[in-house]
C-alpha positions, 0 to 999 in steps of 0.5 A, a space after each residue: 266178319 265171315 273166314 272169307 271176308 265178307 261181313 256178317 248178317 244180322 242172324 250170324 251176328 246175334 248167333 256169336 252174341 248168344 253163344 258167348 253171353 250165354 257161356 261166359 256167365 252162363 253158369 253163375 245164370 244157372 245158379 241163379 235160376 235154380 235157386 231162384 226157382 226154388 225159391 217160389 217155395 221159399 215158406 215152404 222149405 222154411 217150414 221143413 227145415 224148422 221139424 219142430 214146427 211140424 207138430 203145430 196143427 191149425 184149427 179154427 182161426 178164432 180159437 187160434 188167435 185168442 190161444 196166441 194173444 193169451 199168449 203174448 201177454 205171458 211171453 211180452 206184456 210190457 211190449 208197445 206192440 204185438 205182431 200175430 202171423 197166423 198159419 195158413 196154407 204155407 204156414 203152420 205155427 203162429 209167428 210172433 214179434 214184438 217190440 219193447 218200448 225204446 227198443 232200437 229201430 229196424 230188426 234189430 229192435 224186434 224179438 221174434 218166436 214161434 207158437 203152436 197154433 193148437 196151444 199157444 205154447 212157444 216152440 223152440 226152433 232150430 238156428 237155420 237160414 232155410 229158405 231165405 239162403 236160397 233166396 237171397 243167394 240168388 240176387 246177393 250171392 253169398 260171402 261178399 258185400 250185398 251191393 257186390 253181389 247184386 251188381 254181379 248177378 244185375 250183370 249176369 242178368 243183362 247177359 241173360 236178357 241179351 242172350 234170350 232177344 239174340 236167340 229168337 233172332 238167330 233161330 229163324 225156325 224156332 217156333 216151327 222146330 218147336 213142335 221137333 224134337 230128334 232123340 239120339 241125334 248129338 247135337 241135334 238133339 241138344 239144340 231141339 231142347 234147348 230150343 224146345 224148353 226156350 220158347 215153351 216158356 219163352 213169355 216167362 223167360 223174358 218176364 223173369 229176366 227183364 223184372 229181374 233188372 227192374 227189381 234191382 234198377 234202382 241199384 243199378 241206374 240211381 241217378 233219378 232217385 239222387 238227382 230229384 230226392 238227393 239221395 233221400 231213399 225212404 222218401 222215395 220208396 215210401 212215395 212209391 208206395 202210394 203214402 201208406 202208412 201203419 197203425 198209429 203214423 201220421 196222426 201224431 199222439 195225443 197230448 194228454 194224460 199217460 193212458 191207464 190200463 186196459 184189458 184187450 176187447 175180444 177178438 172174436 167179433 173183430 175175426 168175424 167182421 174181417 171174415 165176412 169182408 174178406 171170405 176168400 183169404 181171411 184174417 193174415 196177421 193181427 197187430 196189436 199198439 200199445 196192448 194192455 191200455 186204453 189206446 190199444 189198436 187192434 190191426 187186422 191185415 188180410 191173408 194175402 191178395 190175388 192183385 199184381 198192384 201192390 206186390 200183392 198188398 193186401 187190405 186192412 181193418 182197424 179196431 180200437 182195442 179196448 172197446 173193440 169197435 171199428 175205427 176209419 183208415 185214413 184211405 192210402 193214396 192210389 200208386 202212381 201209373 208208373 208205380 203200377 206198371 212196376 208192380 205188374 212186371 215185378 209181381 211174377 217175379 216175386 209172386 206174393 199174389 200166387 195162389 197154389 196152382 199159380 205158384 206150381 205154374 210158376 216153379 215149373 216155368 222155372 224148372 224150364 228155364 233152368 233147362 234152358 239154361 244148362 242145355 245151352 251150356 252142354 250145347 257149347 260142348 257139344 257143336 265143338 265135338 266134331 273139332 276134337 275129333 278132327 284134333 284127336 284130342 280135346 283142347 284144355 278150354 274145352 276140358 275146362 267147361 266140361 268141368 264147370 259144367 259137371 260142377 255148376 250144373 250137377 254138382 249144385 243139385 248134389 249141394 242144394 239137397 247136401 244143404 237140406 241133409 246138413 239141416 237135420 243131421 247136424 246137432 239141433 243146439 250146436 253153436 253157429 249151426 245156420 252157418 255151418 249148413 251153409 258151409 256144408 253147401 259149398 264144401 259139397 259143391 267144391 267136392 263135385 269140381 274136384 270129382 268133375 276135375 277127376 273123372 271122366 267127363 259121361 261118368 262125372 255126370 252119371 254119378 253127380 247125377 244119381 247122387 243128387 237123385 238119391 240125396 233128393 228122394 230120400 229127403 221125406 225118409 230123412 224127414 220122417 225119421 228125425 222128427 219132421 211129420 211123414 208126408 202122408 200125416 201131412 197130408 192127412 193134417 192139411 199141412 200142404 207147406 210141409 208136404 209140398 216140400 217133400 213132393 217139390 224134392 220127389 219131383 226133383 229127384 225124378 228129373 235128376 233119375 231120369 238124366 243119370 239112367 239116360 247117362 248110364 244107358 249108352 255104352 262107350 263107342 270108340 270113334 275111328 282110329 285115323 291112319 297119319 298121313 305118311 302111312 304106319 300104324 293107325 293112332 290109338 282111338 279114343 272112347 267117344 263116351 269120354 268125349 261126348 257131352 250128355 
């Protein structure tokens, strides 16, 4: 209902809708959407904050292989299995896992070590979380139950969806205003990019958003799953999955004598066969069954996949591993029309498919939406700015979100790259060194509240700002000098998933620059001393750089 009483139209409707379900989890939206955009290079920071990995450098796939598998029977022969990763365009060591006979199920059940893909030596590799912090903080959260942290963050995402479909409608010009941006116009200025970074990605913002809620719908909406498998998850997802099964399941084990010893048939022939079938991607992993017997199986999986049916599933071959000949899969059954249009929507989202230049495409679309979302939330700051002037002071809600913003907003760049300091300063054999990397995170994203809540608000993101610029362009001098391979090496190894790393956060502090030299670039301007109303001595004007938001 309008001031005067009559109602509202629609547009000024889906405009108080957009403004407040934006701003009220509008900065836990940011996080999220930073951390998620980080996370399309989530193998990538792996690699950077392992330094010890950098010295494993590919060569040919066979010659890789067979140094990995004489390996295997030094560090496990009496393993019922062998899983090989082999290094590839965002992997440079070899990935070893295997599992022991009566070995518990799930993850607990496998050991796990890194191999130099050049010797087949294993590497011992510093305790971090890496990437996969970044990654599952942005669906989970961190320090509360996952099912807590997923409902937060399937709620926040709800707001997001919302705030994107009552945006297109509450700006009747957006395309048009598009292809207009006014530099130097306060809020005018903020609403072009807001509105400039929103509809440049608009396709990819209601994408991320709305596979986001897919990704974790049968969480929130369960009662399908309950009501025809009773709870029964695994039949579920496993039917999902079109009935694909791994080596060795579903066919039972044969009823005869305990198999005898065996030496493992060549792997060189097996590579080859699976090279000529997949040219493009090549050979991704190799699982070894029953390794060292007369039932050995030999797996081959190829090394990813451009399709969005199947997350980006991939092909596999089958050998018998004591003779080395071909063996027929049993064909997996087709997913279900539904199971594919699932996959369709959330394969962006997850981006196992992405090439290079996808994933790029990907990661800035999500550098937008980052944008997108914390120009929304200065924009709140700043459309109130004329209100203040009128009160002559600034009203503690509004304090308050200056504040949040500084500290959600600046202060998690300032955290994220204090996270990647922590990983290659603290002692590499220190006791619970994963969780204290983690600790340092936040500890430094408490710091910038503290440093929003002191300092005057331009100031406070000027200085979180160049931090964050600073921290981030330092990171490939960091990584030089504590043991990680220069990014010209890497370069010049081919070692694109450390070398991608260093230029994502050279990236990053370039935006971050910029920002706090356009900060510190406008001098203070005092707004007009307004005269009280009964005459007398003119009320002391206040500093416009301490009221006016970036």
């Amino acid at each position: 209902m309008r001031p005067d009483g009559k109602p509202e139209g629609l547009r000024q409707s889906m405009s108080w809708l957009h403004t407040w379900s934006g701003l009220l989890l509008g900065w836990l939206l940011y996080a999220v959407f930073f951390t998620g955009t980080l996370s399309y290079f989530v193998d990538e920071v792996d690699e950077w904050m392992r330094p010890e990995l950098h010295r494993s450098v590919p060569g040919p796939a066979v010659a890789t292989a067979e140094r990995a598998l004489d390996a295997m029977q030094q560090l496990a022969p009496g393993a019922a299995s062998w899983t090989l990763n082999l290094p590839g365009p965002r992997q440079t060591a070899v990935q070893a896992s295997w599992r022991m006979p009566g070995a518990a199920a799930g993850r607990g059940g496998t050991q796990r070590a890194q191999l130099d893909a050049a010797t087949g030596e294993k590497i011992e590799v510093r305790e971090t979380r890496g990437g996969n912090f970044l990654y599952r903080f942005h669906f989970e959260l961190y320090a509360m139950p996952r099912v807590w942290g997923r409902w937060i963050v399937g709620t926040a995402t709800m707001f997001m969806f919302v705030a994107i479909l009552s945006g297109v409608v509450t700006h009747k010009k957006i395309f048009s205003e598009f292809f207009t941006f006014r530099p130097k116009k306060g809020q005018r200025s903020w609403l072009d990019a807001h509105n400039a970074t929103a509809v440049l990605a608009l396709p990819f913002h209601v994408m991320i958003t709305f596979s986001g809620l897919l990704l974790l719908m049968f969480m929130l909406m369960p009662w399908g799953i309950d009501a025809v498998y009773q709870g029964d998850t695994r039949t579920f997802f496993a039917e999902r999955r079109g009935g694909a099964m791994g080596p060795g399941e579903g066919g039972g084990r044969r009823a005869e004598a305990p198999p005898g010893a065996a030496p493992l048939a060549p792997i060189a022939p097996m590579l080859q066969l699976a090279q000529a079938r997949w040219p493009e991607h090549g050979v991704g992993s190799i699982t070894v069954q029953n390794p060292g017997t007369t039932r050995a199986t030999v797996e081959l999986r190829q090394g990813g996949s451009d399709s969005l049916s199947g997350r980006g599933g991939s092909e596999r071959l089958l050998f018998d591993g004591a003779t080395g000949e071909a063996r027929s899969l049993p064909p997996p059954r087709p997913p279900s029309a539904a199971g594919t249009l699932y996959d369709w929507f959330t394969g962006p989202h997850l981006a196992h498919f992405a090439g290079p230049a996808t994933r790029w495409l990907l990661f800035l679309s999500g550098v937008l939406g980052t944008v997108m979302a914390g120009s929304g939330m200065v924009l709140w700051v700043v459309k109130r700015l004329p209100e203040r002037r009128k009160l002559g002071r600034t009203p503690r809600g509004h304090r308050l979100v200056e504040i949040l913003n500084v500290a959600a907003l600046a202060g998690l760049s300032v955290a994220v790259a204090a996270y990647f300091w922590a990983n290659r300063l603290l002692p590499a054999g220190l006791q619970g060194r994963a969780d204290t990397e983690i600790q340092v995170f936040f500890a430094a994203w408490g710091l910038c509240l503290l440093h929003a809540l002191l300092r005057p608000h331009r100031r406070a993101w000027a200085e979180l700002m160049g931090l964050a610029a600073l921290a981030f362009a330092a990171l490939p001098l960091l990584n030089a000098a504590t043991g990680g391979a220069p990014l010209p090496v890497a370069i010049a190894r081919g070692q694109w998933s450390i070398a991608g790393f260093d230029l994502v956060v050279l990236f990053l502090a370039a935006v971050h620059g910029f920002i706090a030299w356009k900060l510190r670039g406008t001098a203070p301007v005092a707004a007009p001393a307004r005269r009280p109303a009964g005459g007398g001595r003119p009320a002391q004007p206040v500093p416009q750089a301490q009221e006016q938001s970036p």
